[in-house]
N, C-alpha and C positions, 0 to 999 in steps of 0.2 A: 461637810454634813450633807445628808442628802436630802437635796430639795423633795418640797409635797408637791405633789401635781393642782394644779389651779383648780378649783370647785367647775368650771367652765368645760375641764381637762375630763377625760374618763381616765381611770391606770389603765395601761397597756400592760396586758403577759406578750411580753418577745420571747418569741419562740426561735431557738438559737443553736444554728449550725456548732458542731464541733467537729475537727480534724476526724479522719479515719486511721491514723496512725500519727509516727512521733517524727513525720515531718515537719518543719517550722508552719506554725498558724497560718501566717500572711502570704508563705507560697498556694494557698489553696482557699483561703477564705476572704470576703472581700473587705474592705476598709468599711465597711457599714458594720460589721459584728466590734470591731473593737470602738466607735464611737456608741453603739449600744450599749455596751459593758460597761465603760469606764464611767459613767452617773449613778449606775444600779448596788446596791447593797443586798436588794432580794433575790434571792434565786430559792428555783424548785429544783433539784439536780437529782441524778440516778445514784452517783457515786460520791462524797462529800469529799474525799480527799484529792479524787481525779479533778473534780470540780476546780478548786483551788487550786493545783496545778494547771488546772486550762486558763483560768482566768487572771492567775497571775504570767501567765506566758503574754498572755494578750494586752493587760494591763498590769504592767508591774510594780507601776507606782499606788496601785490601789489599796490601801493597808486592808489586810487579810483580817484583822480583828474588828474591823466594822462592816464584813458580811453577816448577813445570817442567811442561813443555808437550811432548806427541808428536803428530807432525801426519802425520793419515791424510785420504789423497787419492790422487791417481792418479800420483802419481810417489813413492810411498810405497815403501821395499825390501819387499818380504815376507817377507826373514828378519828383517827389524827390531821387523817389527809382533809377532815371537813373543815379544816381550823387552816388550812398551807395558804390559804389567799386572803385571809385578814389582814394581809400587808395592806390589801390592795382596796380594800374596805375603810380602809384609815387615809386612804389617796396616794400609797404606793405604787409604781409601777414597779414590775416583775419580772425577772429572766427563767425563761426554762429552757434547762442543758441536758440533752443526752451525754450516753459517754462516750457516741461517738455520732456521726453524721446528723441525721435530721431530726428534732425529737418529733415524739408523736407517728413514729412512722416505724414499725414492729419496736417500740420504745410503748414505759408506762404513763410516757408522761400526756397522751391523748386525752385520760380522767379528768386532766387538771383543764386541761383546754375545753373541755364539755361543761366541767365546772363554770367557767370566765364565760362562756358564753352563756350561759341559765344565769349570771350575774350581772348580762348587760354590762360586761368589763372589754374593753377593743381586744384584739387578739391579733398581733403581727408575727408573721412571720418571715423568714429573711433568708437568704441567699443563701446556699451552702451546699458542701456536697453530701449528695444521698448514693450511696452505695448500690440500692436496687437499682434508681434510675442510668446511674452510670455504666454499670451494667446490660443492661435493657440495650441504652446507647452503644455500647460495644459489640453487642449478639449480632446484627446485622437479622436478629427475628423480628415478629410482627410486633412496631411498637403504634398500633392503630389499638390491639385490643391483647392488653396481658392483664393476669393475673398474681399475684403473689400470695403464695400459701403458707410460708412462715416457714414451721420444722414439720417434717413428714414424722406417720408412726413410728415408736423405737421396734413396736411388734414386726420381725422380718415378716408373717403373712400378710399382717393391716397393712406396713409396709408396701409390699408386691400389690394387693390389689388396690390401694390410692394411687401408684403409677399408674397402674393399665386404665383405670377411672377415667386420669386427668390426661392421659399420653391421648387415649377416645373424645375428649371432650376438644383436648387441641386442634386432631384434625377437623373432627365437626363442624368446631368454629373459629376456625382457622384463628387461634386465641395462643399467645404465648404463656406460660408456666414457668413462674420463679418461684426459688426457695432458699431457706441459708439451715445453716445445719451448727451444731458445735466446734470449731476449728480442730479439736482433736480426731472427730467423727468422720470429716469430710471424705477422705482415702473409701470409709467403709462407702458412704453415699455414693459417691462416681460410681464406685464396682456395682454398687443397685440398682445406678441409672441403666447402666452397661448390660447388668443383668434381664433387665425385666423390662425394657424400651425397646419399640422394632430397631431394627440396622440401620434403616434411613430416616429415622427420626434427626433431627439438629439437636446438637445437646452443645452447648456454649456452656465454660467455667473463668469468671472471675477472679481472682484474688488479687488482695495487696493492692487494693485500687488506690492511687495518688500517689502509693509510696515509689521509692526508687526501685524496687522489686516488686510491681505489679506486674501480673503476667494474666493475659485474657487469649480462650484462645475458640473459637467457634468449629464442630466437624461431625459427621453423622456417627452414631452410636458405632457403627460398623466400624470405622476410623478412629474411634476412642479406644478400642481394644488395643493399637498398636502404638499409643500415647503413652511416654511415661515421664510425671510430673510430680513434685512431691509438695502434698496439700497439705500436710501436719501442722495444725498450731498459725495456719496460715487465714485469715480471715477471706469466706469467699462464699460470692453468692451464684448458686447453679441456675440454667435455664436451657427448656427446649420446648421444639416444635416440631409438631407432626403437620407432614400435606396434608391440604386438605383430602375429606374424605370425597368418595365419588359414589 
């Protein structure tokens, strides 16, 4: 049974790394996330089913019929979601899962942590891998001052001119630019980056990061032309830099 948190106690929302792919947990996560888990019954998750597959990977002795699980995503009610932290209102503590690296971080689960804090509820968060940062980490660009802009227009014009925007605002402020795109889409993105970015811009593509098929690779636009790599279905975050301007 899961223990109530002491009157003395605040609940905690753990906010809670998950793997980036379907290598084992514990190659990539620390021993902190599964002694998190294994006391918790509540969780706020993106995906209910992925969920329980993560957390019974993690904790497998946890019996799966005394979770309860609220799943925030984009067909989520909005008055439902006023009601997902009453666990914690009764002296629950809380887990929130993405359905893959960091929640809260291009993830919907940020609402719920905005929530915990207008409720004077702690708010931890924990160790894990994030995808952007790893990324970032791998460009060899400027990680003093970047940016992440999400998914660019699907408009090819809106498109073309949000590059030249941000490729202008890069060199300006000598500022890096990341983005993640739909895995199926990614092939069209590079060719846009290729398209509509100078030759000597840096343009860095991650994929498959942790997995045994990650592949990272950093070169100027000019050099991306004669790169061939296949992105299809492959999860991957782009980033580049322009010199500064003069």
């Amino acid at each position: 049974m899961e223990p109530i948190i002491t009157p003395k106690d605040r609940p905690v929302l753990y906010l809670i790394p998950c793997t980036l792919g379907e290598n084992p947990p514990m190659e990539v996560l620390p021993l902190t996330i599964r002694k998190t888990i294994e006391p918790l019954n509540h969780f706020i998750v993106e995906n209910e089913k992925e969920a329980r597959r993560f957390i019974k990977r993690i904790a497998p002795q946890k019996k799966q019929d005394e979770l309860v699980l609220f799943p925030l995503n984009k067909f989520s009610d909005p008055m439902e979601l006023q009601n997902y932290l009453d666990p914690m209102e009764k002296g629950y503590s809380m887990g929130l899962l993405s359905d893959a690296g960091c929640p809260g971080i291009a993830d919907p689960g940020a609402v719920m942590v905005k929530r915990a804090h207008a409720k004077d509820f702690i708010v931890k968060p924990l160790v894990g891998p994030s995808s952007i940062l790893l990324a970032m980490m791998a460009s060899g660009m400027n990680g003093q001052s970047f940016a992440f802009n999400g998914y660019l227009p699907i408009d090819k014009q809106e498109r073309s001119r949000a590059l030249k925007r941000l490729e202008k605002h890069s060199g300006d402020y000598d500022q890096t630019q990341a983005f993640i795109e739909t895995p199926y889409r990614n092939e069209q993105l590079l060719n846009d980056f290729i398209k509509n970015l100078s030759p000597s811009t840096q343009l860095s593509v991650a994929c498959n990061l942790t997995l045994p098929t990650e592949w990272i690779k950093t070169a100027s636009v000019k050099q991306w032309k004669k790169i061939k790599v296949d992105l299809q279905k492959r999860p991957a975050i782009f980033l580049f830099h322009k010199e500064l301007s003069i």
